[in-house]
Structure formats: structure tokens, C-alpha cells
MITORPA-213306 format. One record per residue (C-alpha): x, y, z; chain; residue number from 1. Coordinates in steps of 0.001 Angstrom, whole numbers, plus 500000, padded with zeros to 6 digits. Layout:
REM MITORPA-213306
+--------+--------+--------+---+-----+
|     c1 |     c2 |     c3 | c |   k |
+--------+--------+--------+---+-----+
|      X |      Y |      Z | A | NUM |
...
+--------+--------+--------+---+-----+
REM end
This chain:
REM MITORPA-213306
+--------+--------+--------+---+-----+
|     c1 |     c2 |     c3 | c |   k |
+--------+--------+--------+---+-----+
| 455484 | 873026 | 568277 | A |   1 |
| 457151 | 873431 | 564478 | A |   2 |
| 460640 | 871799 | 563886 | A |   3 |
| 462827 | 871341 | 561137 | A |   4 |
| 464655 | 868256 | 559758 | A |   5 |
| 468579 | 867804 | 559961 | A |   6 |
| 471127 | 865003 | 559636 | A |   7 |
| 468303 | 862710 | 559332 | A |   8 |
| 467024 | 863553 | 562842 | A |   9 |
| 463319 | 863733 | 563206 | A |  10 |
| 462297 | 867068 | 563705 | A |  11 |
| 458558 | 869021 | 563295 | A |  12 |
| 458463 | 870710 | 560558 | A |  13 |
| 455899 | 872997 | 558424 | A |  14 |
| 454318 | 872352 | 555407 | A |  15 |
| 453144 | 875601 | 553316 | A |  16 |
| 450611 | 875760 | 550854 | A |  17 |
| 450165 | 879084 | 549492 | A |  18 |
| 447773 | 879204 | 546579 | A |  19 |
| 447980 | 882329 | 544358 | A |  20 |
| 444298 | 882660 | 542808 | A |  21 |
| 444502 | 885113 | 539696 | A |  22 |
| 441361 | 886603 | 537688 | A |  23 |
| 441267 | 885454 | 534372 | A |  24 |
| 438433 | 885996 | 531700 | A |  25 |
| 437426 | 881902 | 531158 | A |  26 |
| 434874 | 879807 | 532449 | A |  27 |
| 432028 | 882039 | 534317 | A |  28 |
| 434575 | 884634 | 534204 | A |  29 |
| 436999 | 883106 | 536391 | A |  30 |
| 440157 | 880613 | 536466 | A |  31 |
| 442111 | 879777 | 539647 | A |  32 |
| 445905 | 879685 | 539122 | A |  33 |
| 447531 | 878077 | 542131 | A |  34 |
| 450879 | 875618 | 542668 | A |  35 |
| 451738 | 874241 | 546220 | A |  36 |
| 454974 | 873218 | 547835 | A |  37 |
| 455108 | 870622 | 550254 | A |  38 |
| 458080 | 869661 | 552591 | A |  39 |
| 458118 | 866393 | 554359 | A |  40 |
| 459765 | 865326 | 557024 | A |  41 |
| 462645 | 863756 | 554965 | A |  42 |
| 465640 | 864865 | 553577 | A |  43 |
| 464120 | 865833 | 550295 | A |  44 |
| 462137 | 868505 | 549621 | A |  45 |
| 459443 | 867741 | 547197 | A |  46 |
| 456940 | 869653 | 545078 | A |  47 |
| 453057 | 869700 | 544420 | A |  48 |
| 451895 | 871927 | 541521 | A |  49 |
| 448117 | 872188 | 541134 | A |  50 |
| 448858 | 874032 | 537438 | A |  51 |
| 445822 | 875866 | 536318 | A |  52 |
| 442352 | 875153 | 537820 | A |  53 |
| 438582 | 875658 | 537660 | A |  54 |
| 436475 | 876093 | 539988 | A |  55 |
| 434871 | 872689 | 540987 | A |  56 |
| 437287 | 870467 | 540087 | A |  57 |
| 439455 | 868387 | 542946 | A |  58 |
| 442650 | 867881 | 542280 | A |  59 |
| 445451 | 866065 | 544736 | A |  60 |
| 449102 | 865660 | 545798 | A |  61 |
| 450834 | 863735 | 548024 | A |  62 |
| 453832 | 863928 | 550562 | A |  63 |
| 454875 | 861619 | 552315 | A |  64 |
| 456152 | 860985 | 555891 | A |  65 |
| 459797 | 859155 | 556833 | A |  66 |
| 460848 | 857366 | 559684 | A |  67 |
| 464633 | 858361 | 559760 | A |  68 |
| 466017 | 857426 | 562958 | A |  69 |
| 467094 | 853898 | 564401 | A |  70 |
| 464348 | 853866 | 567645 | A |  71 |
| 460953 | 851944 | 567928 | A |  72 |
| 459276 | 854930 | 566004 | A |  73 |
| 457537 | 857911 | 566741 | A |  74 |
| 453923 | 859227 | 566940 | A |  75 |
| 452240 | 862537 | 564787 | A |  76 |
| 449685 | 864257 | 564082 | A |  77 |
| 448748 | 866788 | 561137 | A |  78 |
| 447865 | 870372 | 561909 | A |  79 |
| 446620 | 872782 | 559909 | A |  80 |
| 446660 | 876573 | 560536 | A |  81 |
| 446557 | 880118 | 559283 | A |  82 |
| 449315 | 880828 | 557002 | A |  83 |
| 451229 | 884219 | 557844 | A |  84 |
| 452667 | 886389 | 554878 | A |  85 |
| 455963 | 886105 | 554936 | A |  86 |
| 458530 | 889129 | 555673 | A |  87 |
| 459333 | 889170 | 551839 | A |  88 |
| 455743 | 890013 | 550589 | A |  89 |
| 455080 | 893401 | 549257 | A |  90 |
| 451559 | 893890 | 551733 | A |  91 |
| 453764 | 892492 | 555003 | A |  92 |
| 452987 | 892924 | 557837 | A |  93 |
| 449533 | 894412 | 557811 | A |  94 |
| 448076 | 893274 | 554254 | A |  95 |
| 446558 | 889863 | 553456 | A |  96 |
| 443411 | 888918 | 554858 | A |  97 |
| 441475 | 892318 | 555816 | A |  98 |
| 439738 | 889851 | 558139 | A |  99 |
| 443006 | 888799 | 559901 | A | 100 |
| 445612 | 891367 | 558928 | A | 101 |
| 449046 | 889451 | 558193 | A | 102 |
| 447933 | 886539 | 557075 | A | 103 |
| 446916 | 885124 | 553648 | A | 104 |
| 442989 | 884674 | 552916 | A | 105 |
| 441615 | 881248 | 554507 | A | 106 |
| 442461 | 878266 | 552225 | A | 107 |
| 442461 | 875924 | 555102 | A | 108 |
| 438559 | 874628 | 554674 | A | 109 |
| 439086 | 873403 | 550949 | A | 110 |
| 442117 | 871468 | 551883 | A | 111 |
| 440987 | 867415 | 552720 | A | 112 |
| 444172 | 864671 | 553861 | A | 113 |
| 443630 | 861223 | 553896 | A | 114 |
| 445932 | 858127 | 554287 | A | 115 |
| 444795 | 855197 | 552417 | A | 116 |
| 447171 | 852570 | 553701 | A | 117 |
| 445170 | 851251 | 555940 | A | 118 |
| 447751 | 851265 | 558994 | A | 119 |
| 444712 | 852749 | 561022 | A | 120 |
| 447017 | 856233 | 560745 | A | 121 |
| 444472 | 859769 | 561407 | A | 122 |
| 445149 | 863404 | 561206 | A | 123 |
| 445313 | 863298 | 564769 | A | 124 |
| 446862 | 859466 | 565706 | A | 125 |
| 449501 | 858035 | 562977 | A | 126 |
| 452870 | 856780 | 563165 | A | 127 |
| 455997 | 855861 | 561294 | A | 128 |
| 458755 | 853159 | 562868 | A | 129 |
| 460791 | 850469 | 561524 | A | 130 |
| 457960 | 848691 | 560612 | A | 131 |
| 456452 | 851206 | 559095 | A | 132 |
| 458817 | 853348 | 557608 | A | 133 |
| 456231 | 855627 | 555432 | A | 134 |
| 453350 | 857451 | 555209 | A | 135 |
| 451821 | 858424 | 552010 | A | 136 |
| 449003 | 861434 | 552597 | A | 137 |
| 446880 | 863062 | 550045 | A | 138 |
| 445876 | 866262 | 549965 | A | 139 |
| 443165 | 866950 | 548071 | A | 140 |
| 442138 | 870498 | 547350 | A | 141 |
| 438230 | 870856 | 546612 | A | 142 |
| 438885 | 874263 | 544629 | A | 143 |
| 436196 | 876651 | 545848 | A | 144 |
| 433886 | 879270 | 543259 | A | 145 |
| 434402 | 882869 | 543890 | A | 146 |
| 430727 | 884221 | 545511 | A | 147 |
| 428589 | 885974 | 542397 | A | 148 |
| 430561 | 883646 | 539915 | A | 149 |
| 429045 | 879967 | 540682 | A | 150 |
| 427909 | 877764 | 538283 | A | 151 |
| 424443 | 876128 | 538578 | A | 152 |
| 426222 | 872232 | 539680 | A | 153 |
| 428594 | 873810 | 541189 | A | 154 |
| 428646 | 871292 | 544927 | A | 155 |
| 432084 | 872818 | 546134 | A | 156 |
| 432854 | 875589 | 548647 | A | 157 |
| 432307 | 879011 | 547640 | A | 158 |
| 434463 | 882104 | 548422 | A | 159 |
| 433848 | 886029 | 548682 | A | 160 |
| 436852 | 887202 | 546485 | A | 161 |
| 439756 | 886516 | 544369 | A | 162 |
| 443454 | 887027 | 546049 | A | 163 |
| 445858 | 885146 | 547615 | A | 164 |
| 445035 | 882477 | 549738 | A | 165 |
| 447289 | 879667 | 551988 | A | 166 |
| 447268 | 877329 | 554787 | A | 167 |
| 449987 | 875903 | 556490 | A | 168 |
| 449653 | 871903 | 557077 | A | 169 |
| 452206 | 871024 | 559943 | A | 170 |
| 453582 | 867370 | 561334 | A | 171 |
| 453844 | 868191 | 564359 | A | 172 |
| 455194 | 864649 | 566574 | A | 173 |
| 453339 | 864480 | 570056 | A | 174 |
| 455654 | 862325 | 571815 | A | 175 |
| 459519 | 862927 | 573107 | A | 176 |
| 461961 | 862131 | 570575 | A | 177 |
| 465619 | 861792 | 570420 | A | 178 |
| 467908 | 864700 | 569071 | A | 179 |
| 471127 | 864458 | 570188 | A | 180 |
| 473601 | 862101 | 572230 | A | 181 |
| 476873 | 863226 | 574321 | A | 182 |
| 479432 | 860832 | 575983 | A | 183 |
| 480453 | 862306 | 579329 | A | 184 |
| 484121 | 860862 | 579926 | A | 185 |
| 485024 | 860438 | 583717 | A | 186 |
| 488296 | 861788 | 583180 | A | 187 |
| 486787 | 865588 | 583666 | A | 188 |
| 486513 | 866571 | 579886 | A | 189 |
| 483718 | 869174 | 579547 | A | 190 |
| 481687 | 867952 | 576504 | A | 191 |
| 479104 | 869946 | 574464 | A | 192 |
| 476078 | 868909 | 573065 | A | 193 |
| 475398 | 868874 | 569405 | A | 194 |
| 472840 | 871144 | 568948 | A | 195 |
| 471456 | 874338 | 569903 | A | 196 |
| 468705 | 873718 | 572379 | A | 197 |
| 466257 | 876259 | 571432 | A | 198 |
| 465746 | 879613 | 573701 | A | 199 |
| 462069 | 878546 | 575259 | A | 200 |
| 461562 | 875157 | 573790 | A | 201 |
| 461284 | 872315 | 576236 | A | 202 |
| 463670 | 869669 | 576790 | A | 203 |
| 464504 | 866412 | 578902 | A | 204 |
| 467656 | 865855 | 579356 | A | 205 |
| 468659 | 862240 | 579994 | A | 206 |
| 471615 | 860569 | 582009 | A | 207 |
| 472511 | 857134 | 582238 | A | 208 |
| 475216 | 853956 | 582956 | A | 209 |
| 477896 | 854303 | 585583 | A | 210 |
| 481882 | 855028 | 585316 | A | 211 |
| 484761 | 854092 | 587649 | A | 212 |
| 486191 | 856580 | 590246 | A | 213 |
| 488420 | 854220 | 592369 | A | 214 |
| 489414 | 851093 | 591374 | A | 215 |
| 491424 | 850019 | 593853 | A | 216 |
| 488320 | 848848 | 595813 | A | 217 |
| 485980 | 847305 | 593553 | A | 218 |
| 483911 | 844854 | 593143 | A | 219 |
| 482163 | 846566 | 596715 | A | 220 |
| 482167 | 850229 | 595991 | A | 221 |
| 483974 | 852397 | 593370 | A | 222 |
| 481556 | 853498 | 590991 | A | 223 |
| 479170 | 855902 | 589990 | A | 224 |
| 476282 | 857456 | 588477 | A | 225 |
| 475315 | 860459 | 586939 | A | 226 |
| 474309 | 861551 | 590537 | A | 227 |
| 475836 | 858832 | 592925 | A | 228 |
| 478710 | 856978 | 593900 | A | 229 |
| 478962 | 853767 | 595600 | A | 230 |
| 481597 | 854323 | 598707 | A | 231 |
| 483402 | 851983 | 600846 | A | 232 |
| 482109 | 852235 | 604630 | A | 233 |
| 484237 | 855361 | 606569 | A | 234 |
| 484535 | 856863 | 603986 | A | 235 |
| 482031 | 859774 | 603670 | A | 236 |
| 479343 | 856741 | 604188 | A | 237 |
| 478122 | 855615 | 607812 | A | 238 |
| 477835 | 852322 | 606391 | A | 239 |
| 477065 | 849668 | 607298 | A | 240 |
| 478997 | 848403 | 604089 | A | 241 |
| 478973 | 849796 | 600623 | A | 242 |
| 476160 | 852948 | 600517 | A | 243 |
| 474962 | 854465 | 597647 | A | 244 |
| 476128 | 858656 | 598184 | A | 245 |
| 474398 | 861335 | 596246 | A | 246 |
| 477492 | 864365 | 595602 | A | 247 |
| 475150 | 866521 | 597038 | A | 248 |
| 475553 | 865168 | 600865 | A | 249 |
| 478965 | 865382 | 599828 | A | 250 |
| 481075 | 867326 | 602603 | A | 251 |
| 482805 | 870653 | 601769 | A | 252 |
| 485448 | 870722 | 599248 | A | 253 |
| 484534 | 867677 | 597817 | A | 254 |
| 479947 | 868571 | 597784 | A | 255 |
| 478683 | 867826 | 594167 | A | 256 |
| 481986 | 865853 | 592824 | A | 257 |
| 481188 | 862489 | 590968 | A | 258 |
| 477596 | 864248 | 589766 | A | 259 |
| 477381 | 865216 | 586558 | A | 260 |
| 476998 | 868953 | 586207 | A | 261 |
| 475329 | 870743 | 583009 | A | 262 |
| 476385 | 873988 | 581922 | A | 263 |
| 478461 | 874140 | 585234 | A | 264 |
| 476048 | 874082 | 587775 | A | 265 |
| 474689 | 870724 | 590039 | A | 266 |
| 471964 | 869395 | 588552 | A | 267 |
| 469251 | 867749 | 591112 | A | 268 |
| 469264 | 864316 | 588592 | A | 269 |
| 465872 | 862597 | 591177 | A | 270 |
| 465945 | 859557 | 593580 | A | 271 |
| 468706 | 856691 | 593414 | A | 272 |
| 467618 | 854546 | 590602 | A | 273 |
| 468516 | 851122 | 591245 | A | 274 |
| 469487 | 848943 | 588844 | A | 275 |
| 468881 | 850988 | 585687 | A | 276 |
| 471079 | 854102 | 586821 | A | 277 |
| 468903 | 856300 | 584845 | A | 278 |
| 467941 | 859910 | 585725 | A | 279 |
| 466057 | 862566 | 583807 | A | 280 |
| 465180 | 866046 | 584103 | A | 281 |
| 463289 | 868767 | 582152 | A | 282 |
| 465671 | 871809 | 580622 | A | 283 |
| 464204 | 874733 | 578591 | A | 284 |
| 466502 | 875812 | 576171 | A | 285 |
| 468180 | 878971 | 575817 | A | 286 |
| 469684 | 879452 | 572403 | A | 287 |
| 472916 | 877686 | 573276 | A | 288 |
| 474477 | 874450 | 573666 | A | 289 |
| 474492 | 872482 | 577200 | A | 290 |
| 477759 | 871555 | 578194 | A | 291 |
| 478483 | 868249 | 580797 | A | 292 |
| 480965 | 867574 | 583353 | A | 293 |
| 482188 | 864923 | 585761 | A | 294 |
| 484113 | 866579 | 588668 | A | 295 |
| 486605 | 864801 | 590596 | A | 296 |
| 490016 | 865546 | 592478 | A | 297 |
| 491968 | 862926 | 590873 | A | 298 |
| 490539 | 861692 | 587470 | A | 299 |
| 494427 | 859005 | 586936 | A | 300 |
| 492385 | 856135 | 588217 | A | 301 |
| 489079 | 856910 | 586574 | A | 302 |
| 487522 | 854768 | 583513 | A | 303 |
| 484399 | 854933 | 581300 | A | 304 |
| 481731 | 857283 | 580734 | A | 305 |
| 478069 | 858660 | 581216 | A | 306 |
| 475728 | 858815 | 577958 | A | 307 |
| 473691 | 862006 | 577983 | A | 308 |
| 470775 | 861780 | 575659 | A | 309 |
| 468249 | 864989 | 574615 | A | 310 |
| 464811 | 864868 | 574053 | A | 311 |
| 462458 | 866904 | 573006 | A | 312 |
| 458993 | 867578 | 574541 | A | 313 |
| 455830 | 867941 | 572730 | A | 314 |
+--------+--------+--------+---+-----+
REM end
């Protein structure tokens, strides 16, 4: 999956590298012109130019990776892939590559990244946390000769024709991560979240802590969670004593009240979870917000609140 960065939230994001290789009449007959841009996943956007290049020669650049948020960190992995011409270019979207129409030439195979921190971080295992708030990588691009054109020490990769040529190196994070938190008040407020939960992209949607719905009985029964509430005996509860009641079992008008919905409908939060109150479910989004409710017939006597947090899924 690709993601951007905002508000200094973690997010996948892409890294192009488009190298523009132009003809000129030097060296064997041939010079490489090429500049790459890299975006990290911080706030800044930073730039690699390779300037004016011969075949043969390696040159590098860096970017580097940012731990942002305020959890125990976050694992990634670095993926490269075919870059696509973008809508803007004059042979979109059938020119580039005759080999793979709509994409640039392969530059993917001459493109090396290494991290010499020695944190133990790979292309496919490294991570960034509080401890170990950066990444440096280097890309190093081995430029190739074009075929009929190679000098006699030439040791690097060889290709069959100038053009333009670009590989996209993405950070993408293979673990759940945190975008978004919404407090759910008991007092029947519908709350949105944050962000725009992507039409298609997978989600888990997290609920947790408990609220008061009827004080007046306390410290037995009175509470609940995002999908139970603790009830005095008699009352909607065989007993014996104080019984944990899912809203669900909940008898007609009152079925699904102290639950918390999402986007107005019940939401089947799992199994009671005893003591943690914690509850999650999976949620594919739909190119809206999710909006979260706490239904009750009298919310006078009702205090705190549910925290809602979003993830999202590898």
C-alpha cells in the first residue's frame, strides 16, 4: 500500500526517481543527464540531483526516514517498482517503455540502497521509534552504458537505448499504525473522525475505556463499554447480581443503546473483554469520514467518554 504524510502522522508514501537520459556528443558518444527527487517520510521534502553523468561512474544520495509520532515505533520496508508516466507527459498513456506501454524505461536494476548505521535495518526489516528516530539510506545509482556505446572497462550495467527512464522506491510500513483518535462523549454527541478513510483501503477501528450511564447505583453496576453495560440484577439482567449486558440482547425499544454505533449502524465490537474493555474491528474505507455514537434515552445522568482510535492495515 502507498500513503502520504500529514500533520506529522506516519503515512506510506512514494519516492520517485525519474531519470531523464539525453544524447549528447562526449565520451564514446554519449552523456547521461539525469536529477532525482526524493520524498521522505517527513515533513520536508528534499532533493537529490545526480547533475550530469557518464556512463560508469556511481554516484549517491540519501533520504532519510522519520519517526514522527509519540508510539513505541513502527516497522518498514523499501519497495521498488515500475514507475508509471504521469498524466502530464506528452507520450501518456500509451508511450514510455514499448516493452511495458505507460511506464518509463526500467531504471530499477541500477538503483542499490543501503543503511550503514548499523541498527541491523534491511530493505525488507528496518524500523524507526523513539529510540531510533532516523534512518539515513543511500541510494546509489550504478549509471548503466547504452548497448553499442561501452567502453572496454566498462564493469556496470548496460542498456539497449537512450530515453527516459524511472523507478519508483516506496516506504511502505508493514505493521498497523495509528492515524487518527475520536473521543466518543456519553452524552449522545455524534463525533466524526478526522480523516477520510480511504474508499477500499483497510482499516481497524479501535474502541476502548468505559463511561457512566446511571450513577445512582454505582459502585455495583452503572457503567459501560463500547459494547456493554454493567446492570443491576432485574433489570434487563437475570442476575444473579451485577451482569455484564451486550446492547444487542437488549429488549425492543431500548436493543443496541449503550453500544457505540459507527456511521449509524450497531457495530458487532467481539466478546466481553474483561478488564481491558477493549474491542476492535476491521472497516474498509469508503471515501468518507466514520462518524460515532453512544445511544441512550436519558443522557442528564451520564459522564465520560469512549476513545476511538484508527489504524491502518498493511
Amino acid at each position: 500500500m502507498k500513503i502520504n504524510f500529514s500533520n506529522k502522522k506516519i503515512w506510506i508514501i512514494a519516492i520517485p526517481i525519474v531519470l531523464v537520459i539525453l544524447i549528447l556528443a562526449i565520451f564514446q558518444g554519449k552523456i547521461f543527464k539525469v536529477s532525482a527527487q526524493v520524498v521522505p517520510i517527513t515533513v520536508n521534502i528534499e532533493n537529490l540531483d545526480f547533475g550530469t553523468v557518464f556512463p560508469g561512474e556511481q554516484l549517491q544520495g540519501n533520504f532519510i526516514v522519520t519517526y514522527v509520532d509519540e508510539g513505541n515505533g513502527i516497522k518498514y520496508q523499501l519497495i521498488q517498482k515500475r514507475k508509471p508516466l504521469p498524466s502530464e507527459h506528452p507520450d501518456y498513456p500509451n508511450g514510455g517503455d514499448p516493452q511495458m506501454p505507460g511506464y518509463y524505461k526500467n531504471l530499477c536494476p541500477y538503483l542499490e540502497k543501503t543503511n550503514n548505521e548499523g541498527e541491523g535495518d534491511t530493505e525488507t526489516d528496518a524500523f524507526v521509534g523513539p529510540n531510533d528516530p532516523t534512518d539515513t539510506w543511500i541510494i546509489y545509482f550504478k549509471v548503466p552504458a547504452i548497448f553499442g556505446n561501452v567502453s572496454q572497462d566498462h564493469v556496470g550495467g548496460v542498456i539497449d537505448s537512450s530515453g527516459e527512464y524511472g523507478c519508483d522506491v516506496s516506504i511502505d510500513i508493514t505493521e498497523p499504525f495509528i492515524i487518527d483518535t475520536i473521543i466518543v462523549p456519553s452524552n449522545g454527541s455524534i463525533v466524526s473522525s478526522n480523516i477520510v478513510l480511504e474508499n477500499g483501503k483497510q482499516y481497524m477501528i479501535e474502541a476502548s475505556g468505559t463511561y457512566t450511564y446511571w450513577p445512582a447505583q454505582l459502585p455495583n453496576a452503572g457503567i459501560a463499554d463500547a459494547e456493554y453495560s454493567l446492570r443491576p440484577q432485574g433489570s434487563y439482567n437475570p442476575g444473579p447480581g451485577p451482569q455484564w449486558i451486550s446492547g444487542d440482547a437488549l429488549p425492543s425499544p431500548y436493543q443496541y443503546y449503550l453500544e457505540v454505533k459507527m456511521n449509524g449502524a450497531d457495530v458487532s465490537w467481539g466478546v466481553l473483554n474483561l478488564p481491558d474493555h477493549k474491542y476492535n474491528i476491521n472497516y474498509a474505507g469508503t471515501g468518507s469520514t466514520a462518524t460515532f455514537q453512544i445511544i441512550d434515552n436519558n443522557y442528564s445522568d451520564n459522564s465520560g467518554s469512549i476513545i476511538v482510535k484508527i489504524y491502518q492495515l498493511p
